[in-house]
C-alpha positions as CSV (number, residue, x, y, z in Angstrom):
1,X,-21.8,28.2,-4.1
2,X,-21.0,25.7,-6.6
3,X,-17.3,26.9,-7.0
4,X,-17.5,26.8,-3.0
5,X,-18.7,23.2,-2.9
6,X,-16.4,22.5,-6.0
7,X,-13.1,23.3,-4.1
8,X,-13.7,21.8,-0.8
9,X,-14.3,18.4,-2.8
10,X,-11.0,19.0,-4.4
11,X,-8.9,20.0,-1.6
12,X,-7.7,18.1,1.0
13,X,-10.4,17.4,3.3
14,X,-12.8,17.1,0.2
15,X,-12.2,13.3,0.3
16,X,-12.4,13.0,4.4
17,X,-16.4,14.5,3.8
18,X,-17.3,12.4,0.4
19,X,-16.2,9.3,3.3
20,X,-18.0,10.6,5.7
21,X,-21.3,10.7,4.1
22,X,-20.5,7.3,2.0
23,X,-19.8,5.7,5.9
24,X,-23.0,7.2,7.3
25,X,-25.5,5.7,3.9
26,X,-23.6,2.4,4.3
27,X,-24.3,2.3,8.1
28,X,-27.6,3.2,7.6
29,X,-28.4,0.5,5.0
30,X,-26.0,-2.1,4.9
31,X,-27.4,-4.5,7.8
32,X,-24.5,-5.6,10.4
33,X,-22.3,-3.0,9.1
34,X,-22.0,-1.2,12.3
35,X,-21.4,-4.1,14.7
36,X,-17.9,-4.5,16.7
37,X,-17.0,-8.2,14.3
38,X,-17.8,-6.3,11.0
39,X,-15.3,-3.2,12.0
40,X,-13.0,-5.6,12.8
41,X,-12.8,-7.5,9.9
42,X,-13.5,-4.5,7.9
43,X,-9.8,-4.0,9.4
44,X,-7.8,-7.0,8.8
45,X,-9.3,-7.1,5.3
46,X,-7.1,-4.1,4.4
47,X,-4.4,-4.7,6.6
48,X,-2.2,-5.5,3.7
49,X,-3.4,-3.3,1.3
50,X,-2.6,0.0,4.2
51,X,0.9,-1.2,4.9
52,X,2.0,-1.5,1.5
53,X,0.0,1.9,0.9
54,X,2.6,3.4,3.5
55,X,5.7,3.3,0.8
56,X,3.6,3.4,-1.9
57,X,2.5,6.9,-0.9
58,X,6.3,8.2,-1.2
59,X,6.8,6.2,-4.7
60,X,4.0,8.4,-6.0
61,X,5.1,11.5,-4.5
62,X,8.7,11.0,-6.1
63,X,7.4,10.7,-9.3
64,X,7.7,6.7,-9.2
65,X,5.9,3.4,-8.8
66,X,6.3,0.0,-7.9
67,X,4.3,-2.9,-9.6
68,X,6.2,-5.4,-8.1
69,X,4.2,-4.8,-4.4
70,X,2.3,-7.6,-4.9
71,X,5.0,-10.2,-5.9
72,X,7.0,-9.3,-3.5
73,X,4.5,-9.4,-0.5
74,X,3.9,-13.2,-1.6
75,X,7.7,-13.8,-1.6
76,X,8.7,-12.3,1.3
77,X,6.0,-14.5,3.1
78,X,7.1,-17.8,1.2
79,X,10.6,-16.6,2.4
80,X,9.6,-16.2,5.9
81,X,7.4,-19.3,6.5
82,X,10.5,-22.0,4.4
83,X,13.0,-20.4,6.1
84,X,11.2,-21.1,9.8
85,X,10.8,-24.6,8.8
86,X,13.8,-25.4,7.7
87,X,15.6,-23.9,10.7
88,X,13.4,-24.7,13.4
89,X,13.0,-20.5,14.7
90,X,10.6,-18.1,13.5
91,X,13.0,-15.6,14.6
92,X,15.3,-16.2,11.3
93,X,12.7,-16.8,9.3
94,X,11.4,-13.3,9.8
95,X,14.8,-11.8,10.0
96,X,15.1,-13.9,6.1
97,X,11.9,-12.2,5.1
98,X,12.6,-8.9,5.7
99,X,15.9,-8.8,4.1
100,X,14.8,-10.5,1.2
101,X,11.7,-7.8,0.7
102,X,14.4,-5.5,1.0
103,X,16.6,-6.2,-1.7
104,X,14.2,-6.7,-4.4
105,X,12.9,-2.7,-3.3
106,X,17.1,-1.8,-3.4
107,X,17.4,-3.4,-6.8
108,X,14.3,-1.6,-8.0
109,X,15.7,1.9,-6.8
110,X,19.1,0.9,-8.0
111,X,17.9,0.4,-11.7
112,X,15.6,3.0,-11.7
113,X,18.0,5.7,-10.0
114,X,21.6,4.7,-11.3
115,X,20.5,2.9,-14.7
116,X,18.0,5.6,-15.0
117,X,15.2,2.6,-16.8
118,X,11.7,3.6,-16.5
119,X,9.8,3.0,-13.4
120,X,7.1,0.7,-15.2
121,X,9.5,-1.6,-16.8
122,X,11.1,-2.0,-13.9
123,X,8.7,-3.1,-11.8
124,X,7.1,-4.8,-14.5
125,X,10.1,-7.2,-14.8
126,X,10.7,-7.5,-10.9
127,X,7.6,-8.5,-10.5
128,X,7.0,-11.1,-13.0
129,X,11.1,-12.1,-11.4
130,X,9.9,-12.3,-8.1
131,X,6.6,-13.9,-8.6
132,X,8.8,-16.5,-10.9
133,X,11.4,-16.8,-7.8
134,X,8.2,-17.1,-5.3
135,X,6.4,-19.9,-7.9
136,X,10.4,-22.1,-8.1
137,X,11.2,-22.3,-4.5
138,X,7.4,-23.6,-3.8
139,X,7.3,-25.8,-7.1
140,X,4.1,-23.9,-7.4
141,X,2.7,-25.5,-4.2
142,X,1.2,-23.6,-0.7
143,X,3.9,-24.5,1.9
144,X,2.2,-24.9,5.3
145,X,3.4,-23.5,8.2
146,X,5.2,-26.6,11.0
147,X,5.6,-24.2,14.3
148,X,1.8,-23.0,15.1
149,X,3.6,-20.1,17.1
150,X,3.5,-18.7,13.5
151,X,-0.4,-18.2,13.2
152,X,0.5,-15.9,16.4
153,X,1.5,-13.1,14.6
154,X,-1.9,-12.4,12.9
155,X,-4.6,-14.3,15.5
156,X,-2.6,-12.6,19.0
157,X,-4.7,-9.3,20.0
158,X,-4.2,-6.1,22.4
159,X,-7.0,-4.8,23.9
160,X,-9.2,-7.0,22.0
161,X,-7.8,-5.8,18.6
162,X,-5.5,-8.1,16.6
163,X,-1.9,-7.8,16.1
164,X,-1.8,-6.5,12.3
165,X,-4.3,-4.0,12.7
166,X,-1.9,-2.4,15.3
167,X,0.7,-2.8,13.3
168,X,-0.8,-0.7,10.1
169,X,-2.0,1.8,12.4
170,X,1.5,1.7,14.1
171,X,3.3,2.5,10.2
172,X,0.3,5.0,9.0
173,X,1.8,7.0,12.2
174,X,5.7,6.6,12.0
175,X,5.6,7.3,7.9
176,X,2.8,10.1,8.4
177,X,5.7,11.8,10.7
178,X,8.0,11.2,8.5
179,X,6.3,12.5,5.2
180,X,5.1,15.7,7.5
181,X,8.0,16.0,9.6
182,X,11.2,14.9,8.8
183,X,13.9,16.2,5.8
184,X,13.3,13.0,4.3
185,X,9.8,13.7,3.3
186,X,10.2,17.5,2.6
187,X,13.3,15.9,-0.2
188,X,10.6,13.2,-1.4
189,X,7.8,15.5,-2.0
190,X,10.5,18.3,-3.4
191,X,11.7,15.5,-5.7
192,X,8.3,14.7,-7.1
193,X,8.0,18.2,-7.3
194,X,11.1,19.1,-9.4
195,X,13.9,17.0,-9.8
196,X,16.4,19.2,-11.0
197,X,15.4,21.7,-9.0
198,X,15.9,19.5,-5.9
199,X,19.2,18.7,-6.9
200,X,20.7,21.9,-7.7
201,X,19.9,22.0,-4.6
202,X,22.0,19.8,-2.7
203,X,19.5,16.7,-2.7
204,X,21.0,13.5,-3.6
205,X,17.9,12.4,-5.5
206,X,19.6,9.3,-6.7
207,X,20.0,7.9,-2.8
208,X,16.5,9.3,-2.3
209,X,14.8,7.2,-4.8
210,X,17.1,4.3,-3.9
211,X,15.9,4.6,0.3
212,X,12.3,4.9,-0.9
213,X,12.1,1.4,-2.9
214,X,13.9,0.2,0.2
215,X,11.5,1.0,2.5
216,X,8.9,-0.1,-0.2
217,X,10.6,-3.6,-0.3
218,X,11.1,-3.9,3.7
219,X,7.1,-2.7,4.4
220,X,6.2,-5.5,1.7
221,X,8.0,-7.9,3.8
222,X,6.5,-6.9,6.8
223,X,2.9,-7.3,4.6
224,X,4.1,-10.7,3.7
225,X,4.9,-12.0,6.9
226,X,1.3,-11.1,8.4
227,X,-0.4,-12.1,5.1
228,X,1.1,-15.4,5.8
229,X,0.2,-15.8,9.5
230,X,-3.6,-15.0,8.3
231,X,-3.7,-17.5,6.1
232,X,-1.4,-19.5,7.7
233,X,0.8,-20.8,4.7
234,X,2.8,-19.6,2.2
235,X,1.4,-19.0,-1.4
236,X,2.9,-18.0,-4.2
237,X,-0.3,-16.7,-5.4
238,X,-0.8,-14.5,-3.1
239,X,-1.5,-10.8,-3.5
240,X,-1.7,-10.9,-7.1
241,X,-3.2,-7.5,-8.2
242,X,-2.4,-5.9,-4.3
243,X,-0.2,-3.2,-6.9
244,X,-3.5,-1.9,-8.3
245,X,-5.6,-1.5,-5.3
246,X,-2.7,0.0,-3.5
247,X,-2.3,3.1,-6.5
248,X,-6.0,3.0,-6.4
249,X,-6.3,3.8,-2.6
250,X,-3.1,6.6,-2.8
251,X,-4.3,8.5,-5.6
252,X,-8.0,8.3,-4.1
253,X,-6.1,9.8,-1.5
254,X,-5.0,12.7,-3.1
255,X,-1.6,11.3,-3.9
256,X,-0.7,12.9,-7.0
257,X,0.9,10.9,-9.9
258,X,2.4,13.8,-11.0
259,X,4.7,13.7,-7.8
260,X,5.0,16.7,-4.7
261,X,1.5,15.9,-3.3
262,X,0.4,13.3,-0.5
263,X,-0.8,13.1,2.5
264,X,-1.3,10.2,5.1
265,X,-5.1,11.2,6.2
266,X,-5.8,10.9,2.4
267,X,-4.2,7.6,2.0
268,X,-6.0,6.3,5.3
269,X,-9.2,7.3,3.7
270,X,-8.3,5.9,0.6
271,X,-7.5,2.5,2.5
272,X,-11.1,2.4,4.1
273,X,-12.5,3.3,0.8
274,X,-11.2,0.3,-0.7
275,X,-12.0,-1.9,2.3
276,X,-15.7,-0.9,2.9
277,X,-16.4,-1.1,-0.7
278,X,-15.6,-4.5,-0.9
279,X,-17.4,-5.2,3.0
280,X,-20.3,-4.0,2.1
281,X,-20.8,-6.4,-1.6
282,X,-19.8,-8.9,0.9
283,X,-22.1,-8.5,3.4
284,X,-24.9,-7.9,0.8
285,X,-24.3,-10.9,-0.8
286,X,-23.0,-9.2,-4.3
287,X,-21.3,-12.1,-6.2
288,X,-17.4,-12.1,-5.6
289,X,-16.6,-11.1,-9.6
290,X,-18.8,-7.7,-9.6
291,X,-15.6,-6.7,-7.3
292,X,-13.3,-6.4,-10.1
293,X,-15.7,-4.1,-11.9
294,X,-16.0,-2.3,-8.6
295,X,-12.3,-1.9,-8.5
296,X,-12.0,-1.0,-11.7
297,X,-14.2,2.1,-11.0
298,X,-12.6,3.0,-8.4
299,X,-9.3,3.6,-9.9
300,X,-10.8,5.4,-12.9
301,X,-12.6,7.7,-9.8
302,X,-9.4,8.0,-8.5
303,X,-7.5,9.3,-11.7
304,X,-10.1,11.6,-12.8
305,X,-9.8,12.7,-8.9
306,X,-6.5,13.2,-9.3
307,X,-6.9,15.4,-12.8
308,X,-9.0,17.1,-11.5
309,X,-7.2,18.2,-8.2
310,X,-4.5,18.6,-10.8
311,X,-5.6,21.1,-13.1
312,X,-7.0,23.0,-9.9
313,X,-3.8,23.4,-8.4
314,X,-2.6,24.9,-11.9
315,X,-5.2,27.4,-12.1
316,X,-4.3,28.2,-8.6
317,X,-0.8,28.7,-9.3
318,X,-1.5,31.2,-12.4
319,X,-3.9,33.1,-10.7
């Protein structure tokens, strides 16, 4: 029975029931938990963290990373929110946003793919580059937002939700297809899998990686833009640290940092782990610096998870 009990908790739906039962104690003790405003700002509070988690989830699976999520998030909405002001049309700033978000993730996948330089110093650089870049144009300064049709993006709702909670929802479906459904996630997860192996055989794994910190750069924009809406300015401090609670939510998800394993379910769970774990020492009044120990536990939870789902699948495979 233990083996039993052992292996569901390590497969796939293993993290859906350890959620399950964490959702029902928390709703059963936290007061206010339950109530329609809570949910909702449950939401939003991990709107950022799920979008970003999106592209994330293919960096993993191919074997790569990207620390530079968090810089580039606060760029992309410094670009976006300047760029409006200075022309007069939201429209161009947004347009601004997302191709600056964009090619920060292309120059990422260009030196990691072509040049062939390690993921982690990489991103490392890129993100104390972009965060620099983010910190110049602002002289280190919140810019505030002229046109109030801005705060529109994040405060406009449908059917009573808000805009950004549609739009993660909206990206966990069309990059869930695509992971589960598409060549281009069967190539990512065959790439984390075995690289050479993919390309003998006939996978360009060099425009592959390159596409994926792409997408990672645009979906940070598009993180950016919101995050700036909500809190209706651009800062150049914003998001620091998003990078490690978006690994921690993936691999809590069952994305492997060993590559050739993800799944979107996992990485939604993984996101509402996160969320409700900060929620609830919210709503019980837990002091704001007990998070970082909080977080901190969760991403050890979430490698040993990971090590252990791991070294099951290898036993699996010999036997």
């Amino acid at each position: 029975m233990m083996n039993s009990l052992k292996k569901i908790l390590l497969g796939e739906q293993g993290l859906v029931v350890i959620f399950a039962i964490a959702f029902v104690i928390v709703s059963l003790f936290v007061p206010s938990f339950l109530t329609e405003r809570n949910m909702l700002g449950l939401l939003q509070s991990v709107v950022t963290i799920g979008i970003v988690a999106c592209t994330m989830m293919f960096c993993l699976a191919s074997r790569d990373f990207d620390l530079s999520v968090g810089s580039t998030v606060a760029f992309s909405g410094m670009v976006a929110v300047m760029v409006s002001n200075s022309t007069g049309s939201i429209p161009l700033g947004l347009v601004a946003a997302l191709i600056c978000g964009s090619i920060v993730g292309v120059v990422n996948g260009v030196v990691i793919a072509k040049f062939r330089i390690n993921a982690l110093i990489t991103t490392l650089a890129t993100m104390q580059i972009v965060r620099g870049l983010a910190l110049i144009a602002s002289d280190g300064r919140a810019v505030g937002i002229n046109d109030p049709s801005f705060y529109q993006l994040a405060l406009s709702r449908f059917l009573t939700v808000p805009t950004p909670i549609w739009i993660m929802v909206i990206l966990f479906i069309v990059f869930g297809f695509a992971l589960n459904r598409t060549v281009f996630g069967k190539n990512t997860l065959a790439i984390g899998g075995n690289p050479e192996a993919s390309r003998l055989a006939g996978v360009n794994v060099v425009n592959m990686r390159i596409w994926i910190f792409a997408l990672q750069g645009l979906v940070c924009a598009i993180a950016g833009i919101l995050l700036a809406s909500r809190i209706t300015s651009g800062q150049p401090n914003a998001a620091t640290g998003l990078e490690l609670s978006v690994i921690s939510a993936c691999v809590l998800g069952g994305v492997s940092l060993a590559g050739g394993r993800a799944a979107m379910t996992g990485v939604v769970v993984g996101v509402l782990i996160m969320g409700i774990a900060e929620n609830v020492m919210n709503l019980l009044n837990i002091q704001a610096f007990y998070q970082y120990l909080v977080r901190g536990c969760i991403l050890l939870l979430a490698v040993l998870l990971d090590n252990l789902r791991s070294s099951a699948a290898g036993r699996g495979a010999r036997t």
